[in-house]
Each structure stands twice: as C-alpha cells, then as structure tokens.
N, C-alpha and C positions, 0 to 999 in steps of 0.2 A: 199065729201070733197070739198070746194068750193077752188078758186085759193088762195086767200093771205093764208091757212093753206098749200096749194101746195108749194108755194116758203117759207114758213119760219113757225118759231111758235113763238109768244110773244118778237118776237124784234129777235130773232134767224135767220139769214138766211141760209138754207139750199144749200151747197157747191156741186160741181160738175156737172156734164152733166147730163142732163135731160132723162131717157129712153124713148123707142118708144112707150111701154105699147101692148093696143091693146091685152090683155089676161083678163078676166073676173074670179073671184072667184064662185066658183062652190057651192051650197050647202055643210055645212058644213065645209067650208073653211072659212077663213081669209086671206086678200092682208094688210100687215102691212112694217110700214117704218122699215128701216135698218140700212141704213147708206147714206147720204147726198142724191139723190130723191131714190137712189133703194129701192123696197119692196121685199117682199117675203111672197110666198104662204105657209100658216099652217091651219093644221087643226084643228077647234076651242076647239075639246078638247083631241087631239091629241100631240102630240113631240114638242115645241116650244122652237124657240130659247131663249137662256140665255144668262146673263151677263157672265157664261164661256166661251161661244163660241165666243163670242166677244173680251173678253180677249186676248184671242187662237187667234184670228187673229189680233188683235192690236199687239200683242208679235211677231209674227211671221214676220210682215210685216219690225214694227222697227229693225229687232237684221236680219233678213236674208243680207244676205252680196250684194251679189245680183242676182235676179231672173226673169230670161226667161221662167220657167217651175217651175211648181207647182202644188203638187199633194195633194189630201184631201182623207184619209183615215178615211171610215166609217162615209161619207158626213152629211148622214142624208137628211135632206131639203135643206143644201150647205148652211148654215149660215154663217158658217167657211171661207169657198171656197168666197164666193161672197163678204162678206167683205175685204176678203185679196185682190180680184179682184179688187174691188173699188180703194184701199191703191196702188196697182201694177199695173195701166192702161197697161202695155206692156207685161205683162205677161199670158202665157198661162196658161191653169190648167186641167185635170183630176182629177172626181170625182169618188170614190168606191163606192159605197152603194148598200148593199144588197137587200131590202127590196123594193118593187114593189113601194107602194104606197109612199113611201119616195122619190124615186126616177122620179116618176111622177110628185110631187110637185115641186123639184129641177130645173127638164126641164120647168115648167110651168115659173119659178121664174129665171132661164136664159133667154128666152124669152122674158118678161116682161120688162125686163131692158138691151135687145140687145145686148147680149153677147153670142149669140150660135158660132161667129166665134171664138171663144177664148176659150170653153169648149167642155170638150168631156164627157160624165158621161158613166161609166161602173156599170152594174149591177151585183154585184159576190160579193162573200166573198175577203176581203183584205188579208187573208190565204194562198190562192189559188196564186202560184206563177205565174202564166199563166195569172193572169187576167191584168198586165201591161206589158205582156213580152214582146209586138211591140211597148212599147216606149222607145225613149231615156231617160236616166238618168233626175232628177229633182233636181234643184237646190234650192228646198223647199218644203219640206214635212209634212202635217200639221194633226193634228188629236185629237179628243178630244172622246178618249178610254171610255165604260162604265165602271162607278166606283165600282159597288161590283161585289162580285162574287155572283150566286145562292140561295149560302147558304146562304146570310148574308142580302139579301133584299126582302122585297116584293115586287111583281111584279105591275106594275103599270094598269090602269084600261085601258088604251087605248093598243089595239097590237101594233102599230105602236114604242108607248113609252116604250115596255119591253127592246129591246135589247139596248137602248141608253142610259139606265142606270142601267142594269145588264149583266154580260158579257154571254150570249147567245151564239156570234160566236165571240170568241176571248176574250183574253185579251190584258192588257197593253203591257207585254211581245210580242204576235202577232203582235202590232202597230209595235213595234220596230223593229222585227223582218224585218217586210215589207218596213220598213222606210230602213235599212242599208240595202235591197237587191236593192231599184231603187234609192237612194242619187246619183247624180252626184256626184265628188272632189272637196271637199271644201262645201258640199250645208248642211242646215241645219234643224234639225227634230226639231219642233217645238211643244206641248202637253200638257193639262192641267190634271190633276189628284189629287186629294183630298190630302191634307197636309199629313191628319192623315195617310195616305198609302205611306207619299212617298217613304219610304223602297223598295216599292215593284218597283214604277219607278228606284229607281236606280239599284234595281237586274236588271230589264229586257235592261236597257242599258249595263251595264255590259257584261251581257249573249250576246249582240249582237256586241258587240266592238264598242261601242258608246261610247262618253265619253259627259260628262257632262259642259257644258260653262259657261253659268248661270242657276240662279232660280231666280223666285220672287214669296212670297209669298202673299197670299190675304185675306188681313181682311175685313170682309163685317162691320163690327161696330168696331168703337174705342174704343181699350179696351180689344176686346175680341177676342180670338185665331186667327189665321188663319183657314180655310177653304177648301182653294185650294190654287195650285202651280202651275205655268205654266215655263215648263221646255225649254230648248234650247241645242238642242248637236248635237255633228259632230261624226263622225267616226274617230277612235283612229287613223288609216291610213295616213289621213288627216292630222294632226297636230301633234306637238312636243310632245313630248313624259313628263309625270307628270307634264301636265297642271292643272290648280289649278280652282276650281270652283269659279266664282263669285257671291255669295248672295248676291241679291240687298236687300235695305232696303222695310220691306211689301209696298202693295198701299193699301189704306184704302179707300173703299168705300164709307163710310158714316161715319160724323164725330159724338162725343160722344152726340151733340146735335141732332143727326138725318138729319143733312144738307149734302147734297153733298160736301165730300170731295175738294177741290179747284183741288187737283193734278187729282182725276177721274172725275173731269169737263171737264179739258184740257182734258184730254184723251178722255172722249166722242165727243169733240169736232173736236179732230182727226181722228174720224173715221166719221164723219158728223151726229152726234148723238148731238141735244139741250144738253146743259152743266146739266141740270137737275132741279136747282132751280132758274128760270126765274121770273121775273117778270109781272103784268100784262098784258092783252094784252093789243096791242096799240091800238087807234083808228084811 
C-alpha cells in the first residue's frame, strides 16, 4: 500500500492518530482498514468483521452516556471493542473471547494500533461469572451475540466462524445475563441481533431486569425488511420506573438504486470509514 492510499482514499481523508504498526500479517491472515488509520488482523477465510459489528460500535459509542470502562462480550477479533476504542480515546476496555485463535488475532490488532495500555483481553467463556470478577463495574458494555441457535443453522466452513454465528457457548439471553452482572449505575448494554428474533432480545432483557431504551432497525436495501436491530438498555434499577422505548426510524444501508444511503455515508464517515460512493481518484 503505497502512502497517498495510507493517508486517504479518492479525495477521502482518513481521520485520527496514526498507529505504531510494527506487526506483520502471518500466512493466512489479512491486516485490513477499520476505522480511520486502525486495521485489524483476519483470517482470509476465516470470522471477519461486518457491517454489524460496526454498527454495534457506532450505536454504542453515540447512545453510551459516558464511558471510562468498557467491556466487549464475545470479542471475536475485537472489531467491536477497537472500533468503540477508536470513537472513546479515553476509555479503557476488556475483551471476552473464548476461542484461542480469535483471540491471538485481537492481541496481534491491539498492538498494531498501540492500544495494549488501554486493553486487557480475557480468554474464557462470558458465562463464567469469575472471568471479570477483579474488575470494577463498566460503564459500557458491548456485544454482538451469535444469531441461531444449532438447530436452526449450518455450521460454517471455517472453526473459528462456527460459534460467531451459532450459539455454541451461549446465547443472547447469556450476553445479558453477563451485561447486568458487571454494568456499572447508569452504564449501558449495547447489542445487535437479527430483527426476525428480536422477541427473543426482549425475553433475555426482560429475564435480566434490563430494560429497553431504544432500538434501530437496519435495512440493508430500500424497500425491503429490516435485517438486524441494534438494541440499547440499562438496568431497570437505574431508571424511572415504565420507561417507554424509543424506536428510532430504520438506517437504510443502501439506497433503492444501489448507492450508499447519504445517512450510512455520514455514519461511515464517523467511525473513519470512506463514505462509500467516491469519486475518482485524484491525481
């Protein structure tokens, strides 16, 4: 990648601090941009980050009230976690992730963009009440739960990719669970989960005395259903008691012509992601 794609792309320029780098992609791997210069290590045909996860931390960083501490359940490769980092230069974070090789990525991709003072990643199940129980409370908690259950999906071709989108160790319900046992007072569970299930989101806050703040819904084409739901709640404890949820109106991804939406322009824009339908390059 030569420098003028380093600082920008086709008239875009790329916002925020530069990392130290100094990490090398290993066979089988990919170093891919993120969010304004940070990358992040994946495996080429392995678990890669999504426009949900992106979401999931766009959603989290705006709507969290405000946060010194923030935790990423069921990190994965820390898509989540380092984007919301990026969005919260002042905020610390712990990462969950179970899985070995998920988690070796994650370290390689804090590193990469000089953030090991500010992360800590735990390797354990987010189940496991022991595995954050020497930290203080978190004033953001974030997570992006697999969406079927066993029965209902086939397993995907890479290991790494089965539990990130089959619920393996945990479900949604678990996220929540683990969300209302480390929330600091007042801090906010942040989540995306498939429209067509969201029943099942609001059982598991429910079950955990979470309550519901807002929702937005996400239409990936103009026109047609929503998709996913990225949710926002607090603990019933916390707040006034038959508070009312606010459904935002959807974000539409792409518009009926196939173009980048203007509203998810801005929004790539805000996480230091090119708006999407650029111009050509400059000379």
């Amino acid at each position: 990648m030569n420098a003028d794609d380093d600082l920008g792309y086709r008239g875009w320029r790329r916002p925020g601090p530069v990392p130290p780098r100094g990490v090398d992609a290993e066979p089988g791997e990919t170093l891919d941009y993120l969010c304004g210069h940070f990358r992040i290590f994946q495996y080429e045909r392995g678990h890669r980050y999504s426009t949900d996860d992106v979401l999931t931390a766009w959603y989290a960083a705006q709507w969290a009230p405000r946060v010194d501490r923030a935790a990423d359940l069921g990190s994965g490769i820390g898509s989540v976690a380092l984007i919301t980092a990026w969005r919260l230069p002042g905020a610390r974070f712990c990462m969950v992730e179970a899985q070995a090789m998920s988690a070796r990525l994650a370290r390689k991709s804090i590193l990469y963009n000089g953030l090991e003072p500010r992360f800590t990643v735990y390797e354990g199940d987010l189940r496991d009440p022991s595995i954050l129980a020497g930290e203080a409370p978190f004033d953001l908690v974030t997570g992006s739960p697999p969406y079927w259950p066993a029965s209902a999906a086939t397993g995907a071709a890479h290991p790494q990719a089965v539990p990130a989108r089959i619920e393996i160790r945990g479900t949604v319900a678990d996220y929540a669970a683990a969300a209302a046992r480390i929330l600091a007072p007042g801090g906010m569970f942040v989540f995306v989960f498939p429209y067509i299930q969201r029943e099942r989101a609001f059982d598991a806050l429910q079950t955990n005395d979470l309550v519901l703040l807002r929702r937005r819904d996400i239409v990936f084409k103009e026109g047609e259903p929503p998709m996913i739901s990225l949710f926002g709640a607090m603990r019933a404890a916390d707040i006034p008691p038959r508070r009312e949820t606010w459904i935002e109106p959807p974000l539409i991804i792409r518009a009926a012509n196939g173009s980048v939406h203007p509203e998810y322009a801005a929004v790539r824009m805000s996480f230091g992601f090119p708006p999407g339908d650029v111009g050509p390059a400059e000379a």
